[in-house]
N, C-alpha and C positions, 0 to 999 in steps of 0.2 A: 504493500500500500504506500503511496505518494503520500506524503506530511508537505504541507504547504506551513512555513514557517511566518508568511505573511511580514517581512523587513527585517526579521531578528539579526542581530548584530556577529549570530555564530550562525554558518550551517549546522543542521541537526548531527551529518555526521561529526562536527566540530565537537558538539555538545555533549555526543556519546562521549568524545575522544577526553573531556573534561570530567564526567559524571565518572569514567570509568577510574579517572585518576585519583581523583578524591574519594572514590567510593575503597580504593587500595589504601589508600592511609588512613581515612578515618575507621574504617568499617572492616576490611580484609579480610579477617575469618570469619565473621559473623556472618557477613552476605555468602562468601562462598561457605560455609556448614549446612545453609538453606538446601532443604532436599529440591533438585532439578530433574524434573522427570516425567515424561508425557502421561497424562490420565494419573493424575498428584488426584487422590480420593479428597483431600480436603479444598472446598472450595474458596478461590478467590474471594476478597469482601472489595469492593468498591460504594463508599459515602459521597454523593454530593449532597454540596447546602447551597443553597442559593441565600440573597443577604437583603434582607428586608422585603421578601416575598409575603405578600400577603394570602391568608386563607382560601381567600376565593380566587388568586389570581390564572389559576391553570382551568381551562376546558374542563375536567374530571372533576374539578369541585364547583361548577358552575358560573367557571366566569363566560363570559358569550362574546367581548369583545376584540382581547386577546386571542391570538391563535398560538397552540401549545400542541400539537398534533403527535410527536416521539412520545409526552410526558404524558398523555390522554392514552397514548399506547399502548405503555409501561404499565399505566394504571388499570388496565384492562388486561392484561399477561398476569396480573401481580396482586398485591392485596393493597387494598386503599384504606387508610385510616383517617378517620375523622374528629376522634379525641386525641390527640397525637399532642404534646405539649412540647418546647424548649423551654432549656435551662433557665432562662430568664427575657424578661424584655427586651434588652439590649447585647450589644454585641460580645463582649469580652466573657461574662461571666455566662451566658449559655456555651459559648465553647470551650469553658472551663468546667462548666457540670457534664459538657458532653466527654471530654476527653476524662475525665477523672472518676466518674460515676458516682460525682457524692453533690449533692444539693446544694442551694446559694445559703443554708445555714451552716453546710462545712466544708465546701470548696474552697480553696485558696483565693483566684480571683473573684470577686462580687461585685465587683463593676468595673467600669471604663479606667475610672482615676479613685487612686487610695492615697492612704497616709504612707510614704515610707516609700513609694515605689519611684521609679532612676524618672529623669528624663528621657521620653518619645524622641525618636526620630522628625516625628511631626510636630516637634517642641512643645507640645504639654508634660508637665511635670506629674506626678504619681502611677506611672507604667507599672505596676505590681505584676512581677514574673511568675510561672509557676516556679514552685518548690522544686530543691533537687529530690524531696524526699515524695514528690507527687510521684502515682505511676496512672499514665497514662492507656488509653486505649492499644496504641500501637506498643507500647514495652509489653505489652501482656501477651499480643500476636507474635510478636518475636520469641518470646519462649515458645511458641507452639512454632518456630521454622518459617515463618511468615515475615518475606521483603518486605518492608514499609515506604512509603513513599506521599508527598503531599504536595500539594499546588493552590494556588489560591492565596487567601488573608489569614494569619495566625491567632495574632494578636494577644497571645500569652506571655511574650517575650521579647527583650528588645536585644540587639546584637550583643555579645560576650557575659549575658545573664544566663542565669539556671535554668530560663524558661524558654529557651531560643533552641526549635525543632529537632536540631541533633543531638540534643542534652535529654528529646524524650523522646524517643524511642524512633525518631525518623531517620531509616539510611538516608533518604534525597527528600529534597523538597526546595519550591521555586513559587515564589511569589513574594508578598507583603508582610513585614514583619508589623508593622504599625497600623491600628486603623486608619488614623487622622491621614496616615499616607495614599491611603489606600479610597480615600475621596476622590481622586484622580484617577483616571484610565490612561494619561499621556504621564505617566514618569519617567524620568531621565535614568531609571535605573531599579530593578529589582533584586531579589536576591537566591542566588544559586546553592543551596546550602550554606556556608560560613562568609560565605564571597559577596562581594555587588558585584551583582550582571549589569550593566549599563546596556541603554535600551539608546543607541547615537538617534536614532530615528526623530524622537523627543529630546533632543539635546535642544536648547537656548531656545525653547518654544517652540518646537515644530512640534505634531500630529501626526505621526505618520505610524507607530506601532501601537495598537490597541493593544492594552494587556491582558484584557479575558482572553483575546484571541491567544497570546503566547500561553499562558494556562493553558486552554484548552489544549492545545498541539504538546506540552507538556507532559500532560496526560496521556494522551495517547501513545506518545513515546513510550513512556514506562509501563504501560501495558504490553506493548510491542516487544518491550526488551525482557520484559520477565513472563512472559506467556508461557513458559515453559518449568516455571515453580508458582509456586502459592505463596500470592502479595493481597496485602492492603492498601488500598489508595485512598484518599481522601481529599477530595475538589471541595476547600468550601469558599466557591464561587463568590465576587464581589458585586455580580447584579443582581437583583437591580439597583442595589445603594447609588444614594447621591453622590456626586455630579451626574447628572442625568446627562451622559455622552455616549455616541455609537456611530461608526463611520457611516451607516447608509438607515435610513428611515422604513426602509421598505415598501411592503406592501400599505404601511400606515402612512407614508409622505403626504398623501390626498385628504386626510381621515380629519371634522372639522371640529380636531380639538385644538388645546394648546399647543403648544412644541413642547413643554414638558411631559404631555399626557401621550405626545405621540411617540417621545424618545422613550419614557416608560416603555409603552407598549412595545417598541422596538430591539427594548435591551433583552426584555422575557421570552420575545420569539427567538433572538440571535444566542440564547441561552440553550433555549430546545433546541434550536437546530444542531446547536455544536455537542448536545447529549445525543442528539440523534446518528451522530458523527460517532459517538464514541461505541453505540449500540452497533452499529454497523462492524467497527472496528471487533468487539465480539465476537460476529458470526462469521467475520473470515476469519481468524484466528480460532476458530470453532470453540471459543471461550463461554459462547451466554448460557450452556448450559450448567456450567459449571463456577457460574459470577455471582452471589450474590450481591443486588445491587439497592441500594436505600438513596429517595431521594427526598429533602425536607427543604425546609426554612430558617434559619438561624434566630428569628422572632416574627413578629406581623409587622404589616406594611407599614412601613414611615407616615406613607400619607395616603388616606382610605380614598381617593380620587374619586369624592362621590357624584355619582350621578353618569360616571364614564365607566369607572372600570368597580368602583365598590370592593376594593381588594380584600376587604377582612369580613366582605359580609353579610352576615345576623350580628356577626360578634361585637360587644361593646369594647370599645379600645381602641388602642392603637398600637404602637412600639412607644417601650416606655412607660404601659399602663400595665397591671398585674391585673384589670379585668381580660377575660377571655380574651378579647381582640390581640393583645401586646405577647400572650405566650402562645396560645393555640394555633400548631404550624398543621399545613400539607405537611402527609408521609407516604409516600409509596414506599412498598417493598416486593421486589421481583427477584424472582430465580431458584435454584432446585430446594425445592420441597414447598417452597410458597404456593399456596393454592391458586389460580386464575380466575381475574374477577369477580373477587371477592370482596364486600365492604365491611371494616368494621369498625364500633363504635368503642371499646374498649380503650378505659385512657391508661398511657403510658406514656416514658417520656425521658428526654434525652439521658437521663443520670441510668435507665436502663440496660442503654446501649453495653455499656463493659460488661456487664455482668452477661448480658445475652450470647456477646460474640464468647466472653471466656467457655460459657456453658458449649457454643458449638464448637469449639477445637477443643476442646476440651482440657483447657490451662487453666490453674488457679485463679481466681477470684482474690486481689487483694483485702485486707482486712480497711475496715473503716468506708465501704462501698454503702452507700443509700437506695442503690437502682436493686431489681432483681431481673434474672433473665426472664425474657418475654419471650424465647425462642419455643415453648408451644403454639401461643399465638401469633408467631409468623408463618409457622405450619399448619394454622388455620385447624389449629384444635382448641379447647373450649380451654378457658384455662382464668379462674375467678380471680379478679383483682380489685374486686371491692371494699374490702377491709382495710386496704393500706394506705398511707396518706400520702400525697403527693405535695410537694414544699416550696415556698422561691419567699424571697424579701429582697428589697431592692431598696437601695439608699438612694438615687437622685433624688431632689425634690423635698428629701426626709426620709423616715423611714418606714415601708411599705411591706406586708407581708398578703399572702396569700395560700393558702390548700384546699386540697381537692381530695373527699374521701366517698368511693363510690360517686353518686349524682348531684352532690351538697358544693356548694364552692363557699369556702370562707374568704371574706379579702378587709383587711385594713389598711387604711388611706395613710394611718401614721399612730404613733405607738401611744398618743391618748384620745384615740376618736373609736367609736364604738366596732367593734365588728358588725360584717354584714355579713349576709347569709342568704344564697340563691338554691335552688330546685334546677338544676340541670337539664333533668330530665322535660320542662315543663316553659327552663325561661333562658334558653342560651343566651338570649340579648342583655341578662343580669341585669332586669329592671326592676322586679319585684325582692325588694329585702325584706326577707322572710323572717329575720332574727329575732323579734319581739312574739312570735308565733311558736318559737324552737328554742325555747330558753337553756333548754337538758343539752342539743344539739351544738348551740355557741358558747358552754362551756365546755363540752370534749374539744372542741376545735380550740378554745383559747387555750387549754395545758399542752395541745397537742402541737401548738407552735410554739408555744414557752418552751418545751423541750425539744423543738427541730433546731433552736438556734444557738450556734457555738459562739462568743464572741470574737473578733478576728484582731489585730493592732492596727488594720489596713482600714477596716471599716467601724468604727466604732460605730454603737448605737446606743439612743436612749435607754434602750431596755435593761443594757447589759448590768451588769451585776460587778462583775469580774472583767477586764480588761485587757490584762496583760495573755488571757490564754491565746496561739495562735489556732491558727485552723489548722485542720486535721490532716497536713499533706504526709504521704508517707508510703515506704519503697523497703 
């Protein structure tokens, strides 16, 4: 298959010829120990996230405006989830409950900016890295023989901290180390595992190399180049995040909205198209049967573009809110054993993930995990999770808590204003607080968040008690 590099400043074979060097000194026996071998029984995992995708934004969950035609696909091959949660509202600390499996009451990162963390590449001060003592998604695939590999936004870590991709568990990975950098699709430079890649294309304001597009081709490589062992990849995608930028408008140039609302719509298609690039990529490498493949949301949409595209919904919220709209992502999940459209409403949610993939290769489960495998219910057997609570607090703004036990949703605005209390089942749009009606109900949920939250030194909160404990990273 032909890889169109689209300006990039190395040829691709260039790129091997650099990946292969760095991959010998940093990595050497590790990557080579990886068992290599046609018809490897355990399957590939491949993650994308897409990055302020709203609820409704894809064809499969009813958006009409957008065309998403691979992802409407996928979702009809696969199983489509509809109570599907991220880590949190915002960027940093969902991909920190995702990668670590423990909740915004004992993840390391809990938000964008802490107490204590370096200076950003994008010059904000409080960058809080992960822990050396975090273990990750990908450290736990490596013990099971599994190449790791990532592309896209990190944003756990900033260059020569603890928290910077090859310090967890990534052999490669190429893209943005900083969110704030990562508001641009034109940068003068990304990064190649420990290295800057300089992008000359955007050198002193030029335009000229998209960076999703280099992601994507990224990706593709590293599926090309280890097709023949058992890898994890992990795309977590920077569209549609603002700056609302994309070389061609498409089929939408004509369409009589804004140019914000069209370049939206145009960054979601150029998203699918280039999944639908990578699905392709699969069945000639005779890989999709043996891929599973998960695609989500990093939180709900920035801005609900109502009346056009309506990205989150029913849902109240937004990005940023702990009502439904701000955590409740799309999830598909495709590939051997997942049942074929299939929809289900059962909620779970990114702090799952470790625990699932550990349950499928079957490697330990670190200690101190919040998620539990949900890998029945990707195989589309019956599997009850109504008893357990689901957690997030969030400090912008103040301090914000929410859980979800069975169909109940508990949320406070801030840590002396009453709880509320929604019917799931009855009021997705969480208009009816029900809490004066459920008195027995809003106090299980208030001990039951008193005791989700650890105090952190990065994020202090009113509630805390105890200060100085950190949160729970640990390896």
């Amino acid at each position: 298959m032909k890889l169109t590099h689209r300006v990039a400043c190395l040829s691709f074979t260039s790129w091997r010829l650099v990946l292969s060097v760095l991959n010998v000194l940093m990595l050497g026996a590790a990557i080579q120990s990886a068992p290599a071998a046609d018809g490897h029984d355990r399957p590939n995992i491949i993650f994308i996230m897409a990055d302020d995708l709203g609820f409704a934004d894809l064809g499969c969950y009813g958006q009409r405006a957008i065309q998403t035609p691979h992802l409407d696909a996928l979702a009809a091959e696969g199983l489509r989830f509809t109570s599907c949660y991220s880590g949190s509202p915002v960027c940093a600390p969902a991909r920190s409950v995702l990668m670590t499996g423990q909740h915004t009451g004992h993840t390391t990162v809990r938000g964008n900016f802490g107490i204590g963390g370096v200076k950003g590449l994008g010059g904000g001060n409080g960058r809080v890295p992960l822990y050396d003592a975090d273990v990750t998604v990908a450290e736990v695939l490596k013990t099971a023989g599994y190449v790791t590999g990532m592309t896209g936004k990190w944003g756990l870590g900033e260059p020569d901290t603890s928290g910077q991709p090859n310090n967890q568990g990534f052999d490669e990975w190429f893209g943005y180390l900083n969110q704030r950098r990562a508001h641009s699709y034109y940068v003068d430079f990304l990064w190649l595992n420990r290295e800057r890649y300089p992008l000359p294309g955007n050198a002193e304001g030029q335009r000229q190399q998209y960076t999703h597009d280099l992601i994507t081709d990224f990706a593709l490589d590293f599926v090309t180049r280890h097709a023949r062992e058992p890898f994890f990849l992990y795309v977590p995608y920077t569209i549609p995040h603002g700056a609302y930028e994309v070389p061609d408008l498409g089929f939408y140039r004509d369409k009589p909205w804004t140019k914000k609302e069209r370049t939206y719509a145009a960054m979601v298609s150029r998203m699918d198209g280039d999944i639908g690039r990578l699905l392709a990529l699969l069945d000639e490498l005779d890989l999709k049967d043996r891929t599973l493949l998960f695609f989500c949301s990093d939180n709900g949409a920035a801005n609900n573009w109502p009346g056009v595209f309506d990205s989150n919904g029913p849902l109240r919220g937004k990005k940023r809110d702990v009502y439904e709209g701000g955590i409740r992502v799309p999830m598909i999940v495709s590939g051997p054993g997942v049942p074929a459209g299939q929809v289900s409403d059962v909620p779970w949610s990114f702090a799952d993930l470790l625990p699932t993939l550990a349950d499928l290769v079957d490697a330990n489960i670190p200690e101190g995990v919040d998620g539990m495998s949900v890998l029945p219910l990707l195989q589309g057997e019956a599997q009850d999770l109504s008893k357990r609570l689901l957690y997030w607090e969030f400090y912008e703004g103040g301090f914000k808590q929410a859980a979800r036990r069975g169909p109940w949703k508990a949320v406070r605005l801030a840590h002396d204003r009453p709880l509320e209390l929604y019917d799931l089942r009855v009021d997705i749009g969480e208009q009816e607080n029900l809490a004066r009606r459920e008195p027995q109900l809003v106090a299980e949920f208030e001990a039951s968040m008193e005791a989700a939250h650890v105090p952190s030194p990065h994020w202090p909160a009113p509630v805390d008690r105890v200060t100085t404990q950190e949160p729970t990273g640990r390896r």
